[in-house]
MARPA-222481 format. One line per 8 residues: number of its first residue (from 1); their letters; for each residue z negated, x, y negated of N, C-alpha, C. Coordinates in Angstrom, 3 decimals. Example, Ala and Ser with C-alpha at 12.3 -4.5 7.8 and 13.67 -1.06 7.14 Angstrom:
// MARPA-222481
1	as	-7.800 13.190 5.690 -7.800 12.300 4.500 -7.800 13.200 3.300 | -7.080 12.850 2.250 -7.140 13.670 1.060 -7.870 12.900 -0.030 $
***
This chain:
// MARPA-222481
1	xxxxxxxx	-16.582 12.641 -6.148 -15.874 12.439 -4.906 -14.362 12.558 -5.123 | -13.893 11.845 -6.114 -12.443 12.012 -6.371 -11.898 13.783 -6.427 | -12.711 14.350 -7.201 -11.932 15.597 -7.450 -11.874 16.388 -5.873 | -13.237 16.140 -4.859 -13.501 16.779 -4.039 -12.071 16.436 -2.961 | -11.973 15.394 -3.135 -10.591 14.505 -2.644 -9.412 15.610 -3.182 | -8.924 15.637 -4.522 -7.845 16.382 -5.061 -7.987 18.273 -4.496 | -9.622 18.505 -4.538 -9.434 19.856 -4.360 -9.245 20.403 -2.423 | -9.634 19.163 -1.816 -8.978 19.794 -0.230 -8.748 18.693 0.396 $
9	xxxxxxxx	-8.486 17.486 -0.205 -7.698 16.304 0.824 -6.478 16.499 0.584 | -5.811 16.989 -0.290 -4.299 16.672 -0.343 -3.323 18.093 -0.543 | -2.172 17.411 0.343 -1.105 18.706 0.684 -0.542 19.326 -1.166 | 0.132 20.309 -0.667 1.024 20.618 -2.012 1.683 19.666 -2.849 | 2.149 18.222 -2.127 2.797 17.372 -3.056 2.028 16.242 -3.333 | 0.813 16.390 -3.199 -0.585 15.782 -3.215 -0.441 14.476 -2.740 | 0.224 14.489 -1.147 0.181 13.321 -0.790 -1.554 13.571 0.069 | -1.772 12.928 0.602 -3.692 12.732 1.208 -3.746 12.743 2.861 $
17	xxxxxxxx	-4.519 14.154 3.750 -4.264 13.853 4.778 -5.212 12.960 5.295 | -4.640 12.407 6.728 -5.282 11.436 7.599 -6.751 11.580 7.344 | -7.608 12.972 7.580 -9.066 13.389 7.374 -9.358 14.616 7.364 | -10.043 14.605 6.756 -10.649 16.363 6.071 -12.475 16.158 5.992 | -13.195 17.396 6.252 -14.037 17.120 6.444 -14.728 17.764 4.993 | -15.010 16.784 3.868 -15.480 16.975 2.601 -16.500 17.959 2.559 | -17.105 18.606 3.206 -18.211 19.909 3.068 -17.536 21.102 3.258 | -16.501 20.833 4.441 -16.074 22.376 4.430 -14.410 22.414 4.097 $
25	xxxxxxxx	-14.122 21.318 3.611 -12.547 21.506 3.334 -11.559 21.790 4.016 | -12.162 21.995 5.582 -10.858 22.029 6.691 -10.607 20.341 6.812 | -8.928 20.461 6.951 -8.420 19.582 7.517 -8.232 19.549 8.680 | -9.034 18.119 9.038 -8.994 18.207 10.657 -8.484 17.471 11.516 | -7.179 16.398 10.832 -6.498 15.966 11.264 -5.282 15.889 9.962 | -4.017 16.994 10.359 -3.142 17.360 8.913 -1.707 16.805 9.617 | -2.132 15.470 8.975 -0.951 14.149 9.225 -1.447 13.529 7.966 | -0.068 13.261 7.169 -0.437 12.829 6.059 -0.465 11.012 6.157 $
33	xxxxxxxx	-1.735 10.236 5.266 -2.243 9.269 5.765 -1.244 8.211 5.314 | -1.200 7.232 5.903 -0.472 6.097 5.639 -0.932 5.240 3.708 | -2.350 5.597 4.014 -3.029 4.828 2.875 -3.430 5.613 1.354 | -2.828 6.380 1.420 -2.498 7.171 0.264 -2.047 6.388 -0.900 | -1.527 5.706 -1.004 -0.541 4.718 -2.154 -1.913 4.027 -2.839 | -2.709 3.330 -1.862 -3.909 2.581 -1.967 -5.060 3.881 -3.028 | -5.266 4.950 -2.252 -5.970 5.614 -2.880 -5.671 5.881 -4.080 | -4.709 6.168 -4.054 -4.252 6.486 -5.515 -4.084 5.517 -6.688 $
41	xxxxxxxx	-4.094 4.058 -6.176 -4.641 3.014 -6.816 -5.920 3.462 -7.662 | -6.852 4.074 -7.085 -8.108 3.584 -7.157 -8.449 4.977 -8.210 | -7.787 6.243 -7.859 -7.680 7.181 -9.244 -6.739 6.476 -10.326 | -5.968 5.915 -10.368 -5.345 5.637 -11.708 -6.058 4.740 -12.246 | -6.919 3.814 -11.272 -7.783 2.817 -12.123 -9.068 3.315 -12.860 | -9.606 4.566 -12.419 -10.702 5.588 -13.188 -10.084 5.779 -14.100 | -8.642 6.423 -13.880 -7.860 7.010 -15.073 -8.443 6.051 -16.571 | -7.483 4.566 -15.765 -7.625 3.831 -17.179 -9.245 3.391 -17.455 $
49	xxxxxxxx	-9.887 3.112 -16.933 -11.006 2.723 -17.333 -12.186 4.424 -17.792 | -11.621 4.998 -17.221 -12.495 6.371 -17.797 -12.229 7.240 -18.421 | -11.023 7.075 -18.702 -9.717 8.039 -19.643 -10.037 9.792 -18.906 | -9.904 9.592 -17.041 -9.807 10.914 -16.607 -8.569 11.300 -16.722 | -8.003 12.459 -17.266 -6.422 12.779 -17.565 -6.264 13.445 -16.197 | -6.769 13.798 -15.478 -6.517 14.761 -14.268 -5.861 13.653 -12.935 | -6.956 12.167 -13.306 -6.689 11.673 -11.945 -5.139 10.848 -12.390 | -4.806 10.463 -13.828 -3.333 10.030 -13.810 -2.614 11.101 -13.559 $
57	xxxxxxxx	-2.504 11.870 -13.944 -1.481 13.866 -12.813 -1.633 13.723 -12.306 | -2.612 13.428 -11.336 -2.800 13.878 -9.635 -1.777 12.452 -8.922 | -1.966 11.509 -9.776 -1.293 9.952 -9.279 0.598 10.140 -9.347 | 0.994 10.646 -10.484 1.990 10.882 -11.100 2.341 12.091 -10.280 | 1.695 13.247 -9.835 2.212 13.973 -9.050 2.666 13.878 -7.989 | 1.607 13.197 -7.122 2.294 12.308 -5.891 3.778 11.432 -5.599 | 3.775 10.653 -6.683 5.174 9.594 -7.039 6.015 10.051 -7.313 | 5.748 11.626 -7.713 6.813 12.376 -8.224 7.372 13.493 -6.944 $
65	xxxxxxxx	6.611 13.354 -5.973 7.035 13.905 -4.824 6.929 13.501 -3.893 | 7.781 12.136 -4.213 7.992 11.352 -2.724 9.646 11.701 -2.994 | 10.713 11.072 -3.381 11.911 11.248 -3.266 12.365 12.763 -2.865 | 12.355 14.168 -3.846 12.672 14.916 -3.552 11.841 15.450 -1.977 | 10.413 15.109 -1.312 10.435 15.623 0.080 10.074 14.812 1.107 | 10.328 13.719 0.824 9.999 12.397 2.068 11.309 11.137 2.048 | 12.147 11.867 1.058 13.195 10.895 1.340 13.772 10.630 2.258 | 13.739 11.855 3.324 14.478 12.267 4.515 13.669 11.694 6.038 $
73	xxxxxxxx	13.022 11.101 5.473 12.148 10.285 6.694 12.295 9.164 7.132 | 12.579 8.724 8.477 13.080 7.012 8.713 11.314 6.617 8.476 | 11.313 5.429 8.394 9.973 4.634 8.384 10.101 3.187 10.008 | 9.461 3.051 10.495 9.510 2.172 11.032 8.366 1.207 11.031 | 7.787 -0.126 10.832 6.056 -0.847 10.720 6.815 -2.068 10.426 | 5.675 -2.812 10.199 5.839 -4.099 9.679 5.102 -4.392 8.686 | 6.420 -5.753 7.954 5.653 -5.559 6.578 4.632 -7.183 6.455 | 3.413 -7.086 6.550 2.522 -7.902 6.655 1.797 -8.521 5.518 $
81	xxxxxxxx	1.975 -10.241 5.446 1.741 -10.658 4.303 0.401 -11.185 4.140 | -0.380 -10.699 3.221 -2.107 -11.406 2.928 -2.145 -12.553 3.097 | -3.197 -13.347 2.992 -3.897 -14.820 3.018 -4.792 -15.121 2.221 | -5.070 -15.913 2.019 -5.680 -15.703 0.911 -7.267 -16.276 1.018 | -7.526 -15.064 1.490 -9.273 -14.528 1.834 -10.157 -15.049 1.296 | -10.284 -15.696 0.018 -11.209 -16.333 -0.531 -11.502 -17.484 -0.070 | -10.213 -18.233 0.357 -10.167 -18.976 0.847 -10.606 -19.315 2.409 | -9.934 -18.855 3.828 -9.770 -18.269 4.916 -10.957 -17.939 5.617 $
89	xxxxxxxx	-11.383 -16.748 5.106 -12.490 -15.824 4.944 -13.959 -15.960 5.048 | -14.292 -15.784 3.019 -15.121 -16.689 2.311 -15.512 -17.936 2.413 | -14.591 -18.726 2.421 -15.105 -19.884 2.541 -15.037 -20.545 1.018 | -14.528 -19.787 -0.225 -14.475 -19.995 -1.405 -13.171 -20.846 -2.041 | -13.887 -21.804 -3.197 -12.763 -22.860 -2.905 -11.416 -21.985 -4.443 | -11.633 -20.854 -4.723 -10.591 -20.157 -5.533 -11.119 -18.879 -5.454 | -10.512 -18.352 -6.047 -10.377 -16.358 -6.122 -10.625 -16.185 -7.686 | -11.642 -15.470 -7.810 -12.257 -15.027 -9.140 -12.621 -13.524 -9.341 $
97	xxxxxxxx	-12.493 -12.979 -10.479 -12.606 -11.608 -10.113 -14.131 -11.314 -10.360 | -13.963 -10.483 -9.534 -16.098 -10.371 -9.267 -16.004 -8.823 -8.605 | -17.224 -8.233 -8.993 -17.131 -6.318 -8.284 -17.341 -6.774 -6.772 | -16.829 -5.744 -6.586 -16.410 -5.614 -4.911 -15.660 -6.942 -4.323 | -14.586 -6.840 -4.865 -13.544 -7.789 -4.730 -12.797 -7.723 -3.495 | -12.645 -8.587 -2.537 -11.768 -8.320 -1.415 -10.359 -9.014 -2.728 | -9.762 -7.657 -2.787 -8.150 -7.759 -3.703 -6.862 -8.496 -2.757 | -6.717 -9.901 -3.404 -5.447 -10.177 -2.268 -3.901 -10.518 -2.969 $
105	xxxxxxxx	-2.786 -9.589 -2.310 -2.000 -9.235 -2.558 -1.106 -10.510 -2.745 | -0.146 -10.862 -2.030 1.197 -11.533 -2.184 0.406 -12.313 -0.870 | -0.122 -13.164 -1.381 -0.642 -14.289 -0.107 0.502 -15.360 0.114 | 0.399 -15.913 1.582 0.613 -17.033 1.920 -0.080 -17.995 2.754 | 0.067 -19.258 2.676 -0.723 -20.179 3.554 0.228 -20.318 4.543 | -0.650 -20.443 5.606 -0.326 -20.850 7.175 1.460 -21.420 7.184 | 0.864 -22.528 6.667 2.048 -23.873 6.316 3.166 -23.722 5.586 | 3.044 -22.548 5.027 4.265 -22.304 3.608 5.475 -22.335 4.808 $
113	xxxxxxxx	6.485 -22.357 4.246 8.103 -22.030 4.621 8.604 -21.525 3.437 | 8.802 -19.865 3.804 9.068 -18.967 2.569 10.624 -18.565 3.499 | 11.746 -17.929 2.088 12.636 -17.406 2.376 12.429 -16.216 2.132 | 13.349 -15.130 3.172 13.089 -13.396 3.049 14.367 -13.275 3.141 | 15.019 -12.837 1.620 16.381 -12.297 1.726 16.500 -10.529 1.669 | 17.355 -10.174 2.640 17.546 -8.635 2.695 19.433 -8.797 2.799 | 19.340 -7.823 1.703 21.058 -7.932 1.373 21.574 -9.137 1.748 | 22.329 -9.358 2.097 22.961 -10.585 2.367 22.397 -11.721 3.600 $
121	xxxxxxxx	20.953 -10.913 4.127 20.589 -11.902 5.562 19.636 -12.472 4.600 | 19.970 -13.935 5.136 18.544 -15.502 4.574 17.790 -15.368 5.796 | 16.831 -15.174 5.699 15.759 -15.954 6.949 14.573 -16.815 6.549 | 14.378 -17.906 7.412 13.602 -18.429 6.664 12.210 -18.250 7.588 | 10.674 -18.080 7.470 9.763 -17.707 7.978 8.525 -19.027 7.482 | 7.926 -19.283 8.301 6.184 -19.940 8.096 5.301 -18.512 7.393 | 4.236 -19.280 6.723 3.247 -18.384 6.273 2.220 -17.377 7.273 | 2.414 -18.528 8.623 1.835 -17.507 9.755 2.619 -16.574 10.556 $
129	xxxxxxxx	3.969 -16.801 10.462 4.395 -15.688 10.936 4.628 -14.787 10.065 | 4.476 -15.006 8.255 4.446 -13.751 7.503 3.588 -13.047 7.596 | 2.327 -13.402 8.018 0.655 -12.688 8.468 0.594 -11.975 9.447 | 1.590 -12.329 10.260 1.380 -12.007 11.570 2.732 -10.279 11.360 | 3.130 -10.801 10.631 4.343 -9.420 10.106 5.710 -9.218 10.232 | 6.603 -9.138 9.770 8.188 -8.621 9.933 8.640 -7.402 10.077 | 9.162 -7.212 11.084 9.416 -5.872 11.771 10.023 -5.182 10.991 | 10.349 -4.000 10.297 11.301 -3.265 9.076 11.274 -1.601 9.746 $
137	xxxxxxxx	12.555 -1.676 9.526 13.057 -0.427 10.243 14.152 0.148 9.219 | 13.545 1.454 8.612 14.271 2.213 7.939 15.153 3.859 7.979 | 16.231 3.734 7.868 16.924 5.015 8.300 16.605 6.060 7.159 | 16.427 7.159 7.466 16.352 8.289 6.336 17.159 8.416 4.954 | 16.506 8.143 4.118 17.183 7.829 2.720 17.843 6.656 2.338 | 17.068 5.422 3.508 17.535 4.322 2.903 16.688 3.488 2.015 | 16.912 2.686 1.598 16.223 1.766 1.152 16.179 0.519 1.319 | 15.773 -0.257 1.202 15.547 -2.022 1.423 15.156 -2.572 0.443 $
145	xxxxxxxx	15.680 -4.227 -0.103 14.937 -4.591 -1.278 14.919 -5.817 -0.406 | 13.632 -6.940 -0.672 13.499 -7.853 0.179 12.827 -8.866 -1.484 | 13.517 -9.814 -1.537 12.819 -11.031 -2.429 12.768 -12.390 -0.820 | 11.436 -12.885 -1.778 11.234 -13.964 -1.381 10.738 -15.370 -2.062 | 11.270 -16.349 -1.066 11.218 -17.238 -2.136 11.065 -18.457 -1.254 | 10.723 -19.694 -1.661 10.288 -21.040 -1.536 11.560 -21.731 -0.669 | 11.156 -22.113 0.670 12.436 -22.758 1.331 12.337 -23.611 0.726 | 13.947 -24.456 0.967 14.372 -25.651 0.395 13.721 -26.972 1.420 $
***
């Protein structure tokens, strides 16, 4: 499945479109997908666990052609923080790694009071309105660095 993926899901800079129809290799919706980053997770993790040399290139090719042809793109979404599903979810009283893992990222609880610094703005946010998402709006060739951290 992966290679069938590399040989007609993805453009020249092997980013992955929206959908392609795996039998006949037309793309049938050629908008490149948001969740590409994710996929490509999931070839570099064959990579390491299967020592495929093709799917770390194909990963490395991608990363390597984001700056020189997507730098020039504003982004606009929100950036939305996990929960922690095992918990929430499941019903599980911790997170253990087990196959078919619901994977959870940079969680917060409901209740937290986290700080989100962007350049010089402090804001301070609850854990449910980090779930719920922060609006981020980016101009073409900018960048943003956002730490966060434990209100006082």
């Amino acid at each position: 499945m992966l290679d069938r993926i590399l040989e007609v899901g993805v453009n020249e800079h092997g980013l992955m479109y929206d959908a392609v129809n795996p039998q006949t290799g037309e793309v049938t919706r050629n908008v490149i997908g948001d969740n590409w980053g994710y996929n490509y997770n999931g070839f570099y993790t064959v990579y390491q666990l299967d020592g495929v040399d093709r799917y770390r290139r194909a990963t490395q090719h991608a990363l390597a052609n984001l700056k020189p042809h997507y730098w020039k793109f504003a982004w606009q979404g929100k950036l939305i923080f996990d929960q922690p599903r095992h918990k929430t979810v499941m019903q599980m009283p911790m997170d253990y790694p087990r196959i078919n893992q619901f994977p959870e990222w940079f969680t917060v609880e409901a209740n937290d009071r986290l700080v989100v610094t962007a350049a010089d703005r402090h804001q301070t946010h609850t854990g449910e309105e980090l779930m719920k998402g922060l609006p981020v709006s980016l101009e073409a060739g900018r960048t943003v660095r956002l730490s966060v951290g434990e209100a006082e």
